[in-house]
C-alpha positions in Angstrom: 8.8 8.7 -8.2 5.2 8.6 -9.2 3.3 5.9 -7.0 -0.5 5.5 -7.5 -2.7 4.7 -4.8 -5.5 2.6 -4.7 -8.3 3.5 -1.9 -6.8 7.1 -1.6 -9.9 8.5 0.0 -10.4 6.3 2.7 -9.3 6.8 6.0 -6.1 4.5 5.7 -5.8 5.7 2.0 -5.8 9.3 2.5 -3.0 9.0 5.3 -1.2 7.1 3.0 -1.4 9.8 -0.2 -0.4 12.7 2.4 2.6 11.2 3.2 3.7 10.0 0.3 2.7 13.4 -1.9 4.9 15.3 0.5 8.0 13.4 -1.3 6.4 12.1 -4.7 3.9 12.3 -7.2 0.3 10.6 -6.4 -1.9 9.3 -8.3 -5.3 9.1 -6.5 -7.4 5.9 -7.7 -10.7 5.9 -5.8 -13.9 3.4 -6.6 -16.6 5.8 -6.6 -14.9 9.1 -6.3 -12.1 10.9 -8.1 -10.7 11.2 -11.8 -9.5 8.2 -11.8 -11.5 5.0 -10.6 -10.9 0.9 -10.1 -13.5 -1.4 -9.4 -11.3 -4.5 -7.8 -13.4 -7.0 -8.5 -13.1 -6.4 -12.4 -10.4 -7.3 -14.1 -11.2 -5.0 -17.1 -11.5 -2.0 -14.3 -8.2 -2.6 -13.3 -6.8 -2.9 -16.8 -8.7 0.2 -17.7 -7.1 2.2 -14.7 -3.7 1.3 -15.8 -4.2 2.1 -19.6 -5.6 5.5 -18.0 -2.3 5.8 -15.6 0.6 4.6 -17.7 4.3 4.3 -16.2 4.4 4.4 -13.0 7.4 3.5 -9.8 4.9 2.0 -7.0 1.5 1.2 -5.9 0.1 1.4 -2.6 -3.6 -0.4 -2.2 -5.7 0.6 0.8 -8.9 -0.8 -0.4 -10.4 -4.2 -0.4 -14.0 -5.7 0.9 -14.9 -8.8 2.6 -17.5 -9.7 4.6 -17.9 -10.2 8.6 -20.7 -12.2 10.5 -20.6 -15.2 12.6 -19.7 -18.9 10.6 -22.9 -19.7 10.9 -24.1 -16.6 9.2 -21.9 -16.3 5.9 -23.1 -17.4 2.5 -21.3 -18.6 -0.1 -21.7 -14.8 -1.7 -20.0 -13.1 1.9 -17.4 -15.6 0.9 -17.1 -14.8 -2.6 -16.9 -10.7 -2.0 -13.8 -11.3 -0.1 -12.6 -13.4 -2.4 -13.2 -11.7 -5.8 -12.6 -8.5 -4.4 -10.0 -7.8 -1.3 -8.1 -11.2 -2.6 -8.0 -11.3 -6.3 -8.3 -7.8 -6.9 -5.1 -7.2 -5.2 -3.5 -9.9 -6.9 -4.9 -8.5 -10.2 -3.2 -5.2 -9.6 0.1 -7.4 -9.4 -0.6 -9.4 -12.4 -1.4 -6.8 -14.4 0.6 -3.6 -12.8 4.0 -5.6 -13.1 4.2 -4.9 -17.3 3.6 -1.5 -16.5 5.9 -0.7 -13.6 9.1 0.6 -14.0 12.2 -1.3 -12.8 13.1 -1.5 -9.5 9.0 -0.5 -8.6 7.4 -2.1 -5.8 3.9 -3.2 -4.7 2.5 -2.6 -1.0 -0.8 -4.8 -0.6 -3.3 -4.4 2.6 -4.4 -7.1 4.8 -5.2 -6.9 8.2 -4.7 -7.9 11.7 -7.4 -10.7 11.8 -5.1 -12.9 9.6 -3.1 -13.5 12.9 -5.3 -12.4 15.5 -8.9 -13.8 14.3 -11.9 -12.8 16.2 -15.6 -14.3 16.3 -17.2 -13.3 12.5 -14.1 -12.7 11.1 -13.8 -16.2 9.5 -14.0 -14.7 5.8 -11.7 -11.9 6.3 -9.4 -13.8 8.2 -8.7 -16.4 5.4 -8.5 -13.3 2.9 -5.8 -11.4 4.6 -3.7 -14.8 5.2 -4.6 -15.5 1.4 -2.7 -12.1 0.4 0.4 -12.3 2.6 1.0 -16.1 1.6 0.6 -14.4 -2.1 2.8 -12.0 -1.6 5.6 -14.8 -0.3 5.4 -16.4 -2.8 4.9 -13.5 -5.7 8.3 -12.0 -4.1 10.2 -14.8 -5.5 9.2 -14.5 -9.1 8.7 -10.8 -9.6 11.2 -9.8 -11.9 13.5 -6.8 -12.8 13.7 -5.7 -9.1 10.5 -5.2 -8.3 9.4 -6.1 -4.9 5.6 -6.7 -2.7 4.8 -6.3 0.4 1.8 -6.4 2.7 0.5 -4.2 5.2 -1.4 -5.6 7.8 -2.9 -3.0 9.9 -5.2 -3.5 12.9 -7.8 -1.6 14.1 -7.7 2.4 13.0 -8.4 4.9 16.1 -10.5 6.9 13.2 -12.7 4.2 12.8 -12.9 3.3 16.2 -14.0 6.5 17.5 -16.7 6.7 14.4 -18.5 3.6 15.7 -18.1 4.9 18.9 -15.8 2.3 20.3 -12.5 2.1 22.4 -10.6 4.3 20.3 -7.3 2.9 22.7 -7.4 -0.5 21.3 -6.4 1.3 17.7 -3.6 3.1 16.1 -3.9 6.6 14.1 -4.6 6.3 10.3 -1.1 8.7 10.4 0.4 6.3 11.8 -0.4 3.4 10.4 0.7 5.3 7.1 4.1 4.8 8.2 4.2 1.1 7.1 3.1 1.5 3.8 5.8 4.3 3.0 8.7 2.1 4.7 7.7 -0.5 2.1 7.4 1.6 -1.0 10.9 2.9 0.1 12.8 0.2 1.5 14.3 -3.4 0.1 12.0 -5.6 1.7 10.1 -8.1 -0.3 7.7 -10.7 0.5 7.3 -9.0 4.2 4.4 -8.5 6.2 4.5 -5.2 7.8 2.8 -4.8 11.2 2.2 -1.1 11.5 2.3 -1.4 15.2 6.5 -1.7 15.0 6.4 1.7 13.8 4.3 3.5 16.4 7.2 4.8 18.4 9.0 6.4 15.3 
């Protein structure tokens, strides 16, 4: 199986390409760094970085930005980032990824935990990652020749935590959170949201 994956250097991303290139061929997409790179807020990047990849059985995205301040802070741009880039740029790799993918592929999407459990300043993001996962509902139901989508919504990573120097106990490892996303690229569910929190104890 040869499954690219979007974000593969971040800290979600790079838990993600371990445990999938232990079973199947990678392809490492990153947005600054690495041979191959995807800008998610262009929809010629993304077109570009599939012309550049060619064939492939699944795709795993661990990127995405949007903005976080209070309501009374964001700007019509905050807005917009989350919008053009988390939002459409994942839906732009389904758009365009599905005439590439090989039958039976799948899709694995990232939202985040603030789509169900908003906090104070995370208006924008919040309506992004619900935004995804009511895409990927839908999307499930029309994506043809067997190929399925699914989002993972992780919550906070104990990596991150512990870099801003926060309770890293409120978090989950980036290895396992990684879980998630390889349960979707090899199992039958569509449309799902996956809560990598179900998967802690395996």
């Amino acid at each position: 199986m040869r499954v690219i994956v979007i974000g593969a250097t971040g800290t979600i991303g790079s838990a993600v390409a371990a445990a999938l290139s232990a079973r199947y061929e990678v392809v490492a997409v990153g947005n600054t760094k690495g041979a191959i790179r995807v800008d998610l807020a262009s929809a010629d990047s993304i077109e570009r970085m599939f012309d550049a990849v060619g064939a492939f059985d699944a795709l795993v995205c661990a990127a995405g930005r949007a903005a976080f301040a209070g309501l009374d802070d964001l700007k019509d741009a905050d807005f917009q980032l989350g919008l053009t880039n988390k939002l459409m740029g994942q839906v732009n790799l389904v758009r365009f990824g599905r005439k590439r993918m090989r039958d039976n592929g799948s899709f694995t999407l990232t939202s985040g935990v603030l789509s169900r459990e908003p906090m104070k300043g995370s208006a924008s993001i919040s309506m992004v990652n619900a935004g995804l996962e009511g895409f990927a509902r839908a999307a499930a139901l029309e994506l043809p020749r067997g190929i399925r989508i699914n989002v993972v919504s992780p919550p906070w990573v104990t990596e991150t935590l512990i870099a801003r120097k926060m309770d890293p106990s409120i978090g989950l490892p980036a290895a396992t959170i990684a879980k998630a996303y390889l349960s979707s690229v090899e199992g039958t569910a569509s449309g799902q949201t996956l809560d990598p929190r179900t998967f802690a104890a395996t």
